[in-house]
Every structure is written in structure tokens, then in C-alpha cells.
VOGU-587052 format. One line per field, with one value per residue (C-alpha): residue number from 1; residue in three letters; y, x, z. Coordinates in Angstrom, 1 decimal, always signed. Layout:
VOGU-587052
nr = NUM;... $
rest = ALA;... $
north = Y;... $
east = X;... $
up = Z;... $
***
This chain:
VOGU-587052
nr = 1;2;3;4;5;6;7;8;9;10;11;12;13;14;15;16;17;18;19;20;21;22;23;24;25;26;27;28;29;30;31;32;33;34;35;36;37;38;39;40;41;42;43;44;45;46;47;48;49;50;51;52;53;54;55;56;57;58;59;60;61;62;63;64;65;66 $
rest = UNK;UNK;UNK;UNK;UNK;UNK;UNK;UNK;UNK;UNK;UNK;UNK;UNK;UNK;UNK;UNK;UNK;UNK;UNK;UNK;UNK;UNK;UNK;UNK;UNK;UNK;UNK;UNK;UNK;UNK;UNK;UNK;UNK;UNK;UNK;UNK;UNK;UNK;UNK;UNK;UNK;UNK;UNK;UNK;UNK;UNK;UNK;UNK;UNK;UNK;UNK;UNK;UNK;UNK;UNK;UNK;UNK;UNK;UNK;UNK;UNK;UNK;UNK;UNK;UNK;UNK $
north = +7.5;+8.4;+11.4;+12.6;+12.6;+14.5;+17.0;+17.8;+17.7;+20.4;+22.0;+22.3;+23.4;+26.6;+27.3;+27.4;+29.7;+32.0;+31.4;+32.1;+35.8;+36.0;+35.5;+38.4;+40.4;+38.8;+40.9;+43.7;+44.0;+43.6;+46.9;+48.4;+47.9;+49.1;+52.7;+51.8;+54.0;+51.5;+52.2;+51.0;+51.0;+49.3;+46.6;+46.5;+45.8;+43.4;+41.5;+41.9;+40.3;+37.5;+36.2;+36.7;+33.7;+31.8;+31.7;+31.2;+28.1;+26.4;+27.4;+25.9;+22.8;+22.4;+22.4;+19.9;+17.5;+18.2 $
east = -47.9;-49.0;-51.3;-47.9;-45.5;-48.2;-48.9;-44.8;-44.9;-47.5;-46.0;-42.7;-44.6;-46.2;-42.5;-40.9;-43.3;-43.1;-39.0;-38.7;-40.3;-37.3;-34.7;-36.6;-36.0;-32.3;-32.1;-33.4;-31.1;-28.1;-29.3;-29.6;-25.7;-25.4;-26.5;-29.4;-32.8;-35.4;-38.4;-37.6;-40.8;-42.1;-39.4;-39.5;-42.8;-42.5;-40.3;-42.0;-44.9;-43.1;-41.8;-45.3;-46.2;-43.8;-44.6;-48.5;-47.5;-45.2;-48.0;-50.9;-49.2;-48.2;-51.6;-52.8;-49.8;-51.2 $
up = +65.5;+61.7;+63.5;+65.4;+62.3;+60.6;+63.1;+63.3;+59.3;+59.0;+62.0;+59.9;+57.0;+58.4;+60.2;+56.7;+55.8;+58.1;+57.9;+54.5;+55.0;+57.3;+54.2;+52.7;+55.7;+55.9;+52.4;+53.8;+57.1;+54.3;+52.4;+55.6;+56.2;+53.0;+53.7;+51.5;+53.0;+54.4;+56.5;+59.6;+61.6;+59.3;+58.7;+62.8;+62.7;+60.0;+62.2;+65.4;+63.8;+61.8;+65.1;+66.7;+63.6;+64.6;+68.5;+67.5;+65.4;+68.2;+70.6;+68.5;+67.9;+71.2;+72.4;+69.8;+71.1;+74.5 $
***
């Protein structure tokens, strides 16, 4: 039981850091709407790969609960 709470602890540890990159792209999307010039293959990409993270640490963790 104390292995399982600590597995979904660090689980939700490298999730919030991933999420919080998300806020910063959250800002970013907002400057966008304000006319504001972005790259946006980059900020794409940004994205793509910040949800790629977050897929690779539900996947990992799901193996090690398997």
C-alpha cells in the first residue's frame, strides 16, 4: 500500500511538472489572441511535445503498477 501511494505521489509530481509548462503556454495562447507575433511552429511544437511528457509519464507509471 505505502509503495502504491508513493508511486501515484511521484506520478503526480512529474505531471505537475510537465502541467505547469502548460500555464506558460496558457500565457502564450493569450498573447496570441492578442495580435501579439509568436513563433508558431515552434510554440506547436512546444506543445506537441509537452503532451508527448505527459503520455510517457501515465504510460511509465502504468507499467510499473502493472
Amino acid at each position: 500500500m505505502n509503495d502504491d501511494f508513493k508511486l501515484t505521489w511521484d506520478e503526480k509530481y512529474e505531471l505537475h511538472g510537465v502541467g505547469s509548462q502548460q500555464l506558460f503556454f496558457n500565457a502564450l495562447i493569450m498573447r496570441i489572441i492578442l495580435g501579439e507575433q509568436v513563433d508558431q511552429e515552434s510554440f506547436v511544437s512546444k506543445i506537441a511535445e509537452n503532451n508527448k511528457q505527459q503520455s510517457l509519464i501515465k504510460i511509465k507509471y502504468k507499467k510499473v503498477r502493472d
